[in-house]
C-alpha positions as a Markdown table, in Angstrom:
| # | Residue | x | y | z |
|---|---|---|---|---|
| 1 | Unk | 20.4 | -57.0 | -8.9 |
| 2 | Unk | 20.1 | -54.9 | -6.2 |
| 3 | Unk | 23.4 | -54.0 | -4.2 |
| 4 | Unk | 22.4 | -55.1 | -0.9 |
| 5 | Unk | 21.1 | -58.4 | -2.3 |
| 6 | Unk | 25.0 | -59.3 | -3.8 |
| 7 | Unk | 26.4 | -59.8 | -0.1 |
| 8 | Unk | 25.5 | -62.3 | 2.5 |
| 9 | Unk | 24.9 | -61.1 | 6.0 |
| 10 | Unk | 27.7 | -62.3 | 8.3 |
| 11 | Unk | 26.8 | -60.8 | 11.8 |
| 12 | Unk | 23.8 | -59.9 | 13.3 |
| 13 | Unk | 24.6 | -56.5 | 14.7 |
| 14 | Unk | 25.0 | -53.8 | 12.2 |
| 15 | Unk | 25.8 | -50.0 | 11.8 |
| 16 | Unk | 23.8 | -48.1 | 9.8 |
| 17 | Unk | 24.7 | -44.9 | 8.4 |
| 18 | Unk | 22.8 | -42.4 | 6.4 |
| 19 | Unk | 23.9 | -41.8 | 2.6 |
| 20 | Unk | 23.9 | -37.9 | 1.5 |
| 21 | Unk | 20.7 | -38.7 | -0.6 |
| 22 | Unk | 18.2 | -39.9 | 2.1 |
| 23 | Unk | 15.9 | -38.0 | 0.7 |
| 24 | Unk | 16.3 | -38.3 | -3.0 |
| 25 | Unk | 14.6 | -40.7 | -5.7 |
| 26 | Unk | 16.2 | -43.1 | -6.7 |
| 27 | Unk | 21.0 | -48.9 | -31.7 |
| 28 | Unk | 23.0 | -50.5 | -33.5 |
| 29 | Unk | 22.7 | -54.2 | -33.3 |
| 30 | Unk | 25.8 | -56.0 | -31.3 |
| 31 | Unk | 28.1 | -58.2 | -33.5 |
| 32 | Unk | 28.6 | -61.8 | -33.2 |
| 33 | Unk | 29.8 | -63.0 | -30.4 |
| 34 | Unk | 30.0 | -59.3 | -28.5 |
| 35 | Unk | 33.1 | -58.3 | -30.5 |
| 36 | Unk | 33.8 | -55.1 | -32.3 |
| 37 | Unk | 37.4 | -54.4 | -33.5 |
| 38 | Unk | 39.1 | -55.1 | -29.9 |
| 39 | Unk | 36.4 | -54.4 | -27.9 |
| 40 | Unk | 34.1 | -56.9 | -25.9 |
| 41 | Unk | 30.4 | -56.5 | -24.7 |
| 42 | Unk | 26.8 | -56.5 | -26.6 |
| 43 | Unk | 25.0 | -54.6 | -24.0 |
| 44 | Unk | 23.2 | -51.5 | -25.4 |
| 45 | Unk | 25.8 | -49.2 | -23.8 |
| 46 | Unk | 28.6 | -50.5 | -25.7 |
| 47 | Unk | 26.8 | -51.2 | -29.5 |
| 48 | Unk | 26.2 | -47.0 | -29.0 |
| 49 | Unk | 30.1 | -46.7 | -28.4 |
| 50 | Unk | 30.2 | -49.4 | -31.7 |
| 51 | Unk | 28.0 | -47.1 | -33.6 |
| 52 | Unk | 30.2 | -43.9 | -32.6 |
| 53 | Unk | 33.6 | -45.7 | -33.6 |
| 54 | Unk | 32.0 | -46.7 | -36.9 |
| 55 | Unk | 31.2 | -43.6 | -37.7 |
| 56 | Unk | 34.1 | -41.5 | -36.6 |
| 57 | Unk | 37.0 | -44.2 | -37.8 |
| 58 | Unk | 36.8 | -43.7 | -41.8 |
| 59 | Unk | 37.2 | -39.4 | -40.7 |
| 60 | Unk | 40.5 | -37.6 | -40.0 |
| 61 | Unk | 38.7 | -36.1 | -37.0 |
| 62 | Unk | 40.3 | -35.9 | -33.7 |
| 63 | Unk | 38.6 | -37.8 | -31.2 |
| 64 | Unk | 38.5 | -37.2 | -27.3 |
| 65 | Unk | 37.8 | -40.8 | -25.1 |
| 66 | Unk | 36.8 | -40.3 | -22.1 |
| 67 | Unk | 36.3 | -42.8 | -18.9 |
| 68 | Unk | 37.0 | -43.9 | -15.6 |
| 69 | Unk | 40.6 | -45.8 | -15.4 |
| 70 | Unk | 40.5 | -49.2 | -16.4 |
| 71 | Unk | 37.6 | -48.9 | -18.7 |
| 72 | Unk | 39.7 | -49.6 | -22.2 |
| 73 | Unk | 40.0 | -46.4 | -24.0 |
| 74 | Unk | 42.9 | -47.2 | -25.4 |
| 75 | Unk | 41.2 | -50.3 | -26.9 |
| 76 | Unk | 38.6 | -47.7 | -28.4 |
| 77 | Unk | 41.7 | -46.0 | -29.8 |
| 78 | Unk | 43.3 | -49.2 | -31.3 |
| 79 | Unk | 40.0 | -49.9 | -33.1 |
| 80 | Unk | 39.8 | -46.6 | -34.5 |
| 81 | Unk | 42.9 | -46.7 | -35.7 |
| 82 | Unk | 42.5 | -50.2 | -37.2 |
| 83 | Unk | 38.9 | -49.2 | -38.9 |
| 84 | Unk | 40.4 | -46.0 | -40.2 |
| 85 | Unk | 42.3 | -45.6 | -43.7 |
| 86 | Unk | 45.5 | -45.1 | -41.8 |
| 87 | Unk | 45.3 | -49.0 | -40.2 |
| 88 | Unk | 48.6 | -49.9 | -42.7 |
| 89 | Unk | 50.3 | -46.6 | -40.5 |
| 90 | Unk | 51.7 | -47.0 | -37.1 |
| 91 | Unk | 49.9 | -46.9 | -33.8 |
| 92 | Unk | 51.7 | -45.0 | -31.2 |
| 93 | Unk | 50.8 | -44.2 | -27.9 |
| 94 | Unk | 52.3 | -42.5 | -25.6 |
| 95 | Unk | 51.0 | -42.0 | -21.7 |
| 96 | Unk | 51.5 | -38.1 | -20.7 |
| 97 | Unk | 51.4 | -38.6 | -16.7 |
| 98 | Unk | 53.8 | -41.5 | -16.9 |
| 99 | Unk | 56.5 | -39.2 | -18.7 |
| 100 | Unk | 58.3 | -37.0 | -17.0 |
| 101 | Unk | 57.7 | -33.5 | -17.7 |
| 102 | Unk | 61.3 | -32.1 | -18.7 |
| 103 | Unk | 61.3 | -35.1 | -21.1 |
| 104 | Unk | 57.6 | -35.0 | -22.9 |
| 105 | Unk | 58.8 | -32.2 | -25.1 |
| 106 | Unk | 61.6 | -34.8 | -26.5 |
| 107 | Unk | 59.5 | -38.1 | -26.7 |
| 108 | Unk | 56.5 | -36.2 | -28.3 |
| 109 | Unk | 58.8 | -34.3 | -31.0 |
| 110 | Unk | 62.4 | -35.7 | -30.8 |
| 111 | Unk | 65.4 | -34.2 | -30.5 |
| 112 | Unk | 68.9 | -33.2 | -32.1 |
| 113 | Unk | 72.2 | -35.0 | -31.1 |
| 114 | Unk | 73.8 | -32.5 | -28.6 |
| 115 | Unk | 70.3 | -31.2 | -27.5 |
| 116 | Unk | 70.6 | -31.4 | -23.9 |
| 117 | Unk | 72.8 | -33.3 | -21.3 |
| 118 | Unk | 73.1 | -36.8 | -22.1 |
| 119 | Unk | 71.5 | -36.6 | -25.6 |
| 120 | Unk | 74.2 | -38.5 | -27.4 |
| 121 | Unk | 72.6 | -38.9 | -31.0 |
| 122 | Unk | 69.5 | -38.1 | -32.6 |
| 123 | Unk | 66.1 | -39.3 | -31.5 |
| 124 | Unk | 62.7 | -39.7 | -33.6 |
| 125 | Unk | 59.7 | -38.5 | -31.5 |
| 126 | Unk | 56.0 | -40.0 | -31.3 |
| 127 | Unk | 54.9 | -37.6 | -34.2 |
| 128 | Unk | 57.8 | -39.0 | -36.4 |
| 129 | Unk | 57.4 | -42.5 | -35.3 |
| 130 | Unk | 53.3 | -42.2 | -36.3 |
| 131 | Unk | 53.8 | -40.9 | -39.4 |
| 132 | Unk | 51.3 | -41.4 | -42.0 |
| 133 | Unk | 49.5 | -43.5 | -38.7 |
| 134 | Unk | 48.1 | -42.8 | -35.6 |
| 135 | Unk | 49.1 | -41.0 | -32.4 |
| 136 | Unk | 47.2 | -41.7 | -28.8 |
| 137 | Unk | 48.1 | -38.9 | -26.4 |
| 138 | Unk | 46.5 | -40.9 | -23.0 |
| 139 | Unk | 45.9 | -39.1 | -19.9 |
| 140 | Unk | 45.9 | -36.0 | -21.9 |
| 141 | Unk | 44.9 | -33.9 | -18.4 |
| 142 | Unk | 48.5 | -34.7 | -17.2 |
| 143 | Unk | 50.5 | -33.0 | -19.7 |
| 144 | Unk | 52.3 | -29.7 | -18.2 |
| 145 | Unk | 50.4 | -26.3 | -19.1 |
| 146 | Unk | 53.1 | -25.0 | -21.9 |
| 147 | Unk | 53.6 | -28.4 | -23.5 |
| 148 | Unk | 49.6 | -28.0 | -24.2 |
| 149 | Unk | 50.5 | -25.0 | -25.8 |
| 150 | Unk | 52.9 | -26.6 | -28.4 |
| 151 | Unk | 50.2 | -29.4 | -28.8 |
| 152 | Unk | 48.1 | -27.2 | -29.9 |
| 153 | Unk | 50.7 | -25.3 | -32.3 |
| 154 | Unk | 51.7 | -28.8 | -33.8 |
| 155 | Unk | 47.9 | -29.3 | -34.5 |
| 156 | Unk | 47.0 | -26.3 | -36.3 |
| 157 | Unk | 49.8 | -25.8 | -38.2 |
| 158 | Unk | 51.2 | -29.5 | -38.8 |
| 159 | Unk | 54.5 | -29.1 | -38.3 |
| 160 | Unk | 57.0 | -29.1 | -35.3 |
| 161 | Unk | 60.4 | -28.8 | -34.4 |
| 162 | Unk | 62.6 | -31.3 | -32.7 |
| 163 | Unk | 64.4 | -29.9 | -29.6 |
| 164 | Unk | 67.4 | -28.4 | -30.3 |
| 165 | Unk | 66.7 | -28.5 | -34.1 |
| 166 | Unk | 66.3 | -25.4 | -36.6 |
| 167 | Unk | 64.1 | -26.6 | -39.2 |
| 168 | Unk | 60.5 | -27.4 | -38.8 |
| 169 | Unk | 59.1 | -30.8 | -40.5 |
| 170 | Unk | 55.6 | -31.0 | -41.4 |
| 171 | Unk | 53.6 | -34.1 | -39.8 |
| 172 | Unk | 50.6 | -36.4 | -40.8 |
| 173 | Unk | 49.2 | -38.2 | -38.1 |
| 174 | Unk | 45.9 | -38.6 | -36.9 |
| 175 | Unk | 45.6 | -37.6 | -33.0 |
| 176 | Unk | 42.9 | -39.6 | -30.7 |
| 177 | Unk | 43.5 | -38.6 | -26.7 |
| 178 | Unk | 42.0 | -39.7 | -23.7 |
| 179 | Unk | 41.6 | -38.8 | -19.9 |
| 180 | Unk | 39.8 | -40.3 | -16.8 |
| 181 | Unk | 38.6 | -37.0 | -15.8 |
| 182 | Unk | 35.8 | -35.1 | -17.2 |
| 183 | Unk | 36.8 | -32.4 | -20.0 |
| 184 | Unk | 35.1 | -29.7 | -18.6 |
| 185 | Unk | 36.4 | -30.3 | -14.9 |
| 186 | Unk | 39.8 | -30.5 | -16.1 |
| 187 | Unk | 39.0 | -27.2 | -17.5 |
| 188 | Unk | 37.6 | -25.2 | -14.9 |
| 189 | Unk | 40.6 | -26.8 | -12.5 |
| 190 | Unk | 43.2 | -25.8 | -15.3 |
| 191 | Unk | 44.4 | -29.0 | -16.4 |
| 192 | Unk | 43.6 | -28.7 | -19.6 |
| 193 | Unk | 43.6 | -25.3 | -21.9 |
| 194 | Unk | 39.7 | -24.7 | -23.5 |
| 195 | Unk | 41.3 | -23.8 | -26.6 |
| 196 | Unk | 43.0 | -27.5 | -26.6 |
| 197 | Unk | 39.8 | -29.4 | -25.3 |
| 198 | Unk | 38.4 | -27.7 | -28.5 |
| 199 | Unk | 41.2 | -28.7 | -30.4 |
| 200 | Unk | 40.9 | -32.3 | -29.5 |
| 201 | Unk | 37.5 | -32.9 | -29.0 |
| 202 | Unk | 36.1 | -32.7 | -32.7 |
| 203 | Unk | 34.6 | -35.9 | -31.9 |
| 204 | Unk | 33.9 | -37.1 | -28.0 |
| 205 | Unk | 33.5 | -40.8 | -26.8 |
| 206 | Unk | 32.7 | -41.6 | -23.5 |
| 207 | Unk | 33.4 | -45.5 | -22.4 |
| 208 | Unk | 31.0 | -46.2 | -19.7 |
| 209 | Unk | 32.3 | -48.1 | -16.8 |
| 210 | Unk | 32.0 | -51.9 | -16.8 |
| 211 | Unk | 29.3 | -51.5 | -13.6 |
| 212 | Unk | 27.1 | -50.2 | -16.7 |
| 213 | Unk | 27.7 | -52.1 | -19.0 |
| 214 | Unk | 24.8 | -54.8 | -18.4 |
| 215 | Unk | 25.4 | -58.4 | -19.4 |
| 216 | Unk | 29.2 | -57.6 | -20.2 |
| 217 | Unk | 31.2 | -59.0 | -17.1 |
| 218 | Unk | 30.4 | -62.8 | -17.8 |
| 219 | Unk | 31.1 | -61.7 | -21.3 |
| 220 | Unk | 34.4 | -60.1 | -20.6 |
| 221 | Unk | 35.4 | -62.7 | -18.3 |
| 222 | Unk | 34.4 | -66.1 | -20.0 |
| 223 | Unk | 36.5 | -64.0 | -23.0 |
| 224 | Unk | 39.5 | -63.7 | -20.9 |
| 225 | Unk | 39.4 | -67.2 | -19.2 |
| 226 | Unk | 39.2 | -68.9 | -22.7 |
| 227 | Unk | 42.4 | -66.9 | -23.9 |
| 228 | Unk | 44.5 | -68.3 | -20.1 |
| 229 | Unk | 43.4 | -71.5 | -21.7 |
| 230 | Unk | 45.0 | -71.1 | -25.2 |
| 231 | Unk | 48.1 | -69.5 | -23.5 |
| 232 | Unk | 48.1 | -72.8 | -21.1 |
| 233 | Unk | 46.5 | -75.1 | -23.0 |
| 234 | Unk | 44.0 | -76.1 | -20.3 |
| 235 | Unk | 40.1 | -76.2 | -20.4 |
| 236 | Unk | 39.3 | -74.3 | -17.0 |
| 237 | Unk | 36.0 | -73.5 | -16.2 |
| 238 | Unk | 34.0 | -71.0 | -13.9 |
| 239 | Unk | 32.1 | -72.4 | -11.1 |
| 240 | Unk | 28.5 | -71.2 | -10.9 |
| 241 | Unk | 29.4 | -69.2 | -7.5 |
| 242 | Unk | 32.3 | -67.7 | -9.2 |
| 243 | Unk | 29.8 | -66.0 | -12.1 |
| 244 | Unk | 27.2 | -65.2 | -9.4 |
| 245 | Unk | 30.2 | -63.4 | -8.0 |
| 246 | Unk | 31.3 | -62.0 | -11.5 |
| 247 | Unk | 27.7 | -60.5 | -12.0 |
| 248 | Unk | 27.5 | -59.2 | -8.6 |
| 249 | Unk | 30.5 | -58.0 | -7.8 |
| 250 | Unk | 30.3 | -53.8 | -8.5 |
| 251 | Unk | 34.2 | -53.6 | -10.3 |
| 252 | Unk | 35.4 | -50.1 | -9.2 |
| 253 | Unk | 38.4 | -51.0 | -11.2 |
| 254 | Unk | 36.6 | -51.4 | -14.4 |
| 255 | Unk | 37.5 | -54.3 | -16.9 |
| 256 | Unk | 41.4 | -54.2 | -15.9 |
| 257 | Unk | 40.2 | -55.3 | -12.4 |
| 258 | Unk | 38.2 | -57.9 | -13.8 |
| 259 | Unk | 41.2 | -59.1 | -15.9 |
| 260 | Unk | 43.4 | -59.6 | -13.0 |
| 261 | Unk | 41.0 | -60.9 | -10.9 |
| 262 | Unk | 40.3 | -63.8 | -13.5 |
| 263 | Unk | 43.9 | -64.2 | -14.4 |
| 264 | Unk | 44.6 | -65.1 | -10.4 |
| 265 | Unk | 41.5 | -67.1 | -10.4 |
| 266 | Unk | 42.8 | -69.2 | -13.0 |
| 267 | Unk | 46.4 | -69.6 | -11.5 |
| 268 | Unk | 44.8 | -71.0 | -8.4 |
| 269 | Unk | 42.6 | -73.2 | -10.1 |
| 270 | Unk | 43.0 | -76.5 | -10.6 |
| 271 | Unk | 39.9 | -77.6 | -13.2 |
| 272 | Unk | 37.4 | -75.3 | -11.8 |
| 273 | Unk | 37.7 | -71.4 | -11.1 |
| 274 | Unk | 36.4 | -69.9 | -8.3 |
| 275 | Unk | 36.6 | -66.2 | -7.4 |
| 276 | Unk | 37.3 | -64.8 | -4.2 |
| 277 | Unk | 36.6 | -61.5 | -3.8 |
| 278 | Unk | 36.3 | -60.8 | 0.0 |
| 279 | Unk | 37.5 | -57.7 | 1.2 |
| 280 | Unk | 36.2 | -55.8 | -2.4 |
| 281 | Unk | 33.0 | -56.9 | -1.9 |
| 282 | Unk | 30.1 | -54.0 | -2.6 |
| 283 | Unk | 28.7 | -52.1 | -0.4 |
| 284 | Unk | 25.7 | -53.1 | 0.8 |
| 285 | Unk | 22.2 | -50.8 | 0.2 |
| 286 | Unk | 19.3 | -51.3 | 1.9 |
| 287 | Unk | 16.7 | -48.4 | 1.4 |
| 288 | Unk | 18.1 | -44.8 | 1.8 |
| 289 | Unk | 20.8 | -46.9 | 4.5 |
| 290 | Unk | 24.3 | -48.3 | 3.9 |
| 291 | Unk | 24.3 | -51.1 | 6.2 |
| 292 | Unk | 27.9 | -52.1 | 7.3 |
| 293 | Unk | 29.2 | -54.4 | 10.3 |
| 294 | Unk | 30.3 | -53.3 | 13.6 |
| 295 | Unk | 33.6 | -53.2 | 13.5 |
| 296 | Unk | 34.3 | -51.7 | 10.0 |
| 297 | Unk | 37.2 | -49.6 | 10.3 |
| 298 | Unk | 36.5 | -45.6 | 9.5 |
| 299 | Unk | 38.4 | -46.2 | 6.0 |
| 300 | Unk | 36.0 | -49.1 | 4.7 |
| 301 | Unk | 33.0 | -47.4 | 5.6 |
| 302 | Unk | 34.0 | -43.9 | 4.0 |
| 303 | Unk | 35.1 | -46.1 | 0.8 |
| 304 | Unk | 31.5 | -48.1 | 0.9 |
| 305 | Unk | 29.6 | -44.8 | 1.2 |
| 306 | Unk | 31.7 | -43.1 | -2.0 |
| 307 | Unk | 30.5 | -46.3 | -4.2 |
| 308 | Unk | 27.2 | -46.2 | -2.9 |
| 309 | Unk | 27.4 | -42.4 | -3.3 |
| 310 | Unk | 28.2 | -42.9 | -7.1 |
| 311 | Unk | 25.7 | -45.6 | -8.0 |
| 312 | Unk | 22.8 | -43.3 | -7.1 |
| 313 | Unk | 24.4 | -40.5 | -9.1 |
| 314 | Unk | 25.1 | -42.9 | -11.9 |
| 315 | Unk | 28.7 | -42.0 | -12.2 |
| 316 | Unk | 28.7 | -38.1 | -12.0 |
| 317 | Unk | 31.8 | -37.6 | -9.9 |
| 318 | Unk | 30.7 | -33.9 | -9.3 |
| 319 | Unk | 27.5 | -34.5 | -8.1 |
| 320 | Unk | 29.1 | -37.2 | -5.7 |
| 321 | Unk | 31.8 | -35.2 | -4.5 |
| 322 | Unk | 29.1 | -32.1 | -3.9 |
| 323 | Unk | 26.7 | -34.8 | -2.3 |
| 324 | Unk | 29.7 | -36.2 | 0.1 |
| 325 | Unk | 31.0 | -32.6 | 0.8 |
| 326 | Unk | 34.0 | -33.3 | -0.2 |
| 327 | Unk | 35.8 | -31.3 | -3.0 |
| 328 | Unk | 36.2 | -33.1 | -6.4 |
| 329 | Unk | 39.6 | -33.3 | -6.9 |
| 330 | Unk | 39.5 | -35.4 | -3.0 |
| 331 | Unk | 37.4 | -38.2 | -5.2 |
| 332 | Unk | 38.9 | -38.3 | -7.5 |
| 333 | Unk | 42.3 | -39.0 | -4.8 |
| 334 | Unk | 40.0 | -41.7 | -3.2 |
| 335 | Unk | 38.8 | -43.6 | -6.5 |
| 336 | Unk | 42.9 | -43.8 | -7.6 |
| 337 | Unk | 43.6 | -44.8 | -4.3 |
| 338 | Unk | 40.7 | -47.8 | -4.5 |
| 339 | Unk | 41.8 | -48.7 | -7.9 |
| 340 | Unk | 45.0 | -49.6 | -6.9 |
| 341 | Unk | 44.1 | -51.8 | -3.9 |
| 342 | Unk | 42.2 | -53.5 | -6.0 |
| 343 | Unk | 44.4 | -54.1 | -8.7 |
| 344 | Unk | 47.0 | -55.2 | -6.2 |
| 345 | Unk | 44.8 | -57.3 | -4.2 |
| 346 | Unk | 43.5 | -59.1 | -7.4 |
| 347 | Unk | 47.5 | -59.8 | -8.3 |
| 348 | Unk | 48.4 | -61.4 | -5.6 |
């Protein structure tokens, strides 16, 4: 469905503002039900992500996922892992930006009793904790320059050293990683060492966003409205505006958004959910023109030109960015910034 046919007009008067591309143009079967492992969604976009997992999950390989936040790469990762011959192992992830980086070193490789300030007895790091398992290094781009650099050690060699310790100890764990930024961006702005993206990316994955994923969002949401029932032991149901809205509705913030936005539906509902989503609505494109009200505050109408922006580039942030004049990295800045509106406004 076309964008600008997802939105009702309210007023009559209207501003209309050219986009940066006036004058452009514009395999294996899905399982039962849309499930694979713990992944939802039987449109062709997804049973090619199926076909890749199936492939890769029996290998030791290294696999790099890569998507927009929100998308479920660690749910990728999970089914790997579970598909793989180290499913009886552990599954360990670990989220690089959400670590600080003084203490990465220690929660990736432990450390000795006396180590450091504070480090009152002896502590077992991710690559211990996974052993004979799986390790998910998320949001790979994050970690600091010279922690890369062990990575990378650690990876070749298969052993490490906890911090403050004087004996190496060899490791067996599989590595999977995953970032919301493109690999070869996070190169060229040196977030990531080549030598590492090499390392890591035997085997690349890319989850495309839920926008893409055709047929999925009823799919996904029906899925996560049935399992509120079991958890409440209700029988809830969408009303027929609330999937028009579902289908519609353009989801900058990817599957997670569409989880919270369901999980406040339901708490509102009594027997049937609806879904208000004013205020995230889409923007709305008509022609080579994003038409917006009068009235529309500087800040909505930059945000509705980014996502119209996007769509016609089909997700390449770099061709956005370059399209918007405005550097990559300050796109990147704005799409965090949406996704977090969004998530909070779907919480409340």
């Amino acid at each position: 469905m076309p964008l600008h046919e997802t939105l009702a007009a309210e007023p009559t008067t209207d501003i209309v503002v050219a986009l940066p591309f006036v004058a452009a143009a514009r395999a294996a079967s899905a399982p039962a039900l849309g499930r694979f492992g713990r992944l939802y969604g039987s449109s062709p976009v997804m049973q090619e992500v199926y076909r890749m997992i199936e492939k890769v999950a029996p290998t030791e390989a290294t696999v790099f996922i890569t998507g927009e936040s929100g998308c479920g790469k660690e749910l990728v990762a999970r089914t790997i892992h579970e598909r793989s011959a180290r499913a009886h192992g552990a599954f360990v992830a670990i989220n690089c930006g959400a670590i600080p980086q003084n203490l990465i070193e220690a929660e990736l490789f432990g450390h000795e009793r006396g180590a450091f300030t504070g480090a009152n007895r002896q502590h077992r790091g991710c690559f211990e904790r996974a052993e004979g398992g799986t390790l998910f290094l998320d949001e790979i781009t994050e970690m600091a320059p010279e922690m890369q650099v062990r990575l990378l050690r650690v990876l070749e060699t298969g052993r490490f050293m906890r911090v403050g310790g004087d004996g190496e100890i060899k490791t067996n764990v599989r590595v999977l990683t995953a970032t919301n930024r493109d690999a070869l961006d996070a190169v060229r702005d040196g977030r990531l060492r080549e030598d590492l993206m090499y390392r890591l990316a035997v085997f690349p994955i890319t989850l495309p966003p839920l926008r893409d994923r055709e047929g999925d969002t009823e799919l996904l949401a029906e899925h996560f409205l049935q399992n509120l029932n079991v958890e409440a032991g209700a029988s809830k149901r969408f009303s027929r505006a609330a999937l028009t809205t579902i289908r519609a509705y353009h989801w900058p913030g990817n599957v997670r958004e569409l989880k919270n936005a369901v999980h406040r539906a339901f708490i509102m509902a009594e027997d049937v959910v609806e879904l208000d989503l004013a205020g995230l609505a889409c923007p709305a494109v008509e022609g080579e023109c994003l038409r917006v009200p009068v009235g529309t505050s500087l800040a909505e109408m930059e945000r509705q030109a980014i996502f119209a922006t996007l769509d016609h580039c089909r997700g390449n942030k770099r061709r956005a960015a370059e399209m918007l004049g405005v550097s990559l990295k300050t796109l990147y800045n704005r799409l965090t910034a949406y996704q977090a509106e969004g998530a909070r406004l779907a919480s409340m």
